[in-house]
N, C-alpha and C positions, 0 to 999 in steps of 0.2 A: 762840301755843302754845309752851311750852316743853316741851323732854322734856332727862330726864337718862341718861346713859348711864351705866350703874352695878354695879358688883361690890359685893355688900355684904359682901365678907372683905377690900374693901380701906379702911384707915382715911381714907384721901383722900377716895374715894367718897363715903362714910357722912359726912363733912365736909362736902362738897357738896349732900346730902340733908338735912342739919343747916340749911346757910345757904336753901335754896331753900323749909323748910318755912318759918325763921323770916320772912324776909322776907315771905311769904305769896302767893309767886305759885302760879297753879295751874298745875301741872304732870304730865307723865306719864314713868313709870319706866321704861325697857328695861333688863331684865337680859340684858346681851349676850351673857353667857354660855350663857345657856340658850336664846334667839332671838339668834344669829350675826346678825352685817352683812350681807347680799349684795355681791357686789361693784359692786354699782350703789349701793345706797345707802351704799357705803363712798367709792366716787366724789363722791357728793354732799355728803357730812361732807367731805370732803377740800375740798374747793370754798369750804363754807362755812367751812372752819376758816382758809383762805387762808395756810398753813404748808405747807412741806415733807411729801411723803409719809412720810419718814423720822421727822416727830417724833409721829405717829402710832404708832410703834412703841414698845415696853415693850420697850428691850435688853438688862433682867435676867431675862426669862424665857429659861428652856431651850431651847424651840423658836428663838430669836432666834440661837442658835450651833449649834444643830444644822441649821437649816436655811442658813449660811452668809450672814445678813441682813448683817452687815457690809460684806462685800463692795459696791464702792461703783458697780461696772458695772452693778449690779443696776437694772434698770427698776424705775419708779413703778406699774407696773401688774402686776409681777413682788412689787410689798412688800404691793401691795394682795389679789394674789391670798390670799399670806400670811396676811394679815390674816382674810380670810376663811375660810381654812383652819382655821385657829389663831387662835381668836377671842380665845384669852389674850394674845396680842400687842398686841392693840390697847391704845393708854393711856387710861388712865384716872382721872378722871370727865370724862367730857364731857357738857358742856350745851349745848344749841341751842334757838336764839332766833329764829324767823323765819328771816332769808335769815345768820344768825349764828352761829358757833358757838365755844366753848373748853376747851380742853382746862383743866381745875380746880386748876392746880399753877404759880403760888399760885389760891388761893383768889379774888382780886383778878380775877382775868383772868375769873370767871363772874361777879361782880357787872358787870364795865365793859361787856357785853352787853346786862345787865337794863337800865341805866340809860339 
């Protein structure tokens, strides 16, 4: 099962939606915006992404400076709450692939999954 994690006003995203029709796998959309992460299943993305909880984050969004995310004392479970909170934080496109997953930027990093 793939699912794609997807903002469709972001052009990455819609990139990602692009390569995952072409290729023809079947797959299933979250628009995380509108169904938020949990922070349990943002633990599990976190897990499968096998990355920093930090690169998880969109450090161009508002929320990323008004909530003081830089700050580097900041706990993993403190960026995750975040995330949750503030679902725009999260980066995006993310694909998962079974026990897999990547963040879409490059593009390259969601096919090395498929394959």
């Amino acid at each position: 099962m793939i699912t794609l994690y997807h903002n469709p006003r972001c052009s990455k995203s819609r990139e990602a939606l692009a390569l995952l029709t072409t290729l023809g796998h079947p797959f299933t959309i979250v628009e995380y915006l509108k169904t938020p992460l949990t922070t349990t299943e943002l633990k599990a993305l976190h897990t499968k992404l096998a990355l920093p909880v930090r690169n998880m984050l969109r450090e161009k969004e508002e929320e990323y400076n008004q909530l003081g995310l830089a700050e580097t004392s900041l706990t993993d479970q403190h960026l995750i709450d975040a995330i949750a909170l503030h679902p725009r934080l999260l980066e995006r496109p993310i694909v998962v692939h079974g026990n897999l997953a990547a963040i879409g930027r490059p593009l390259s990093n969601i096919t090395a999954i498929l394959s």
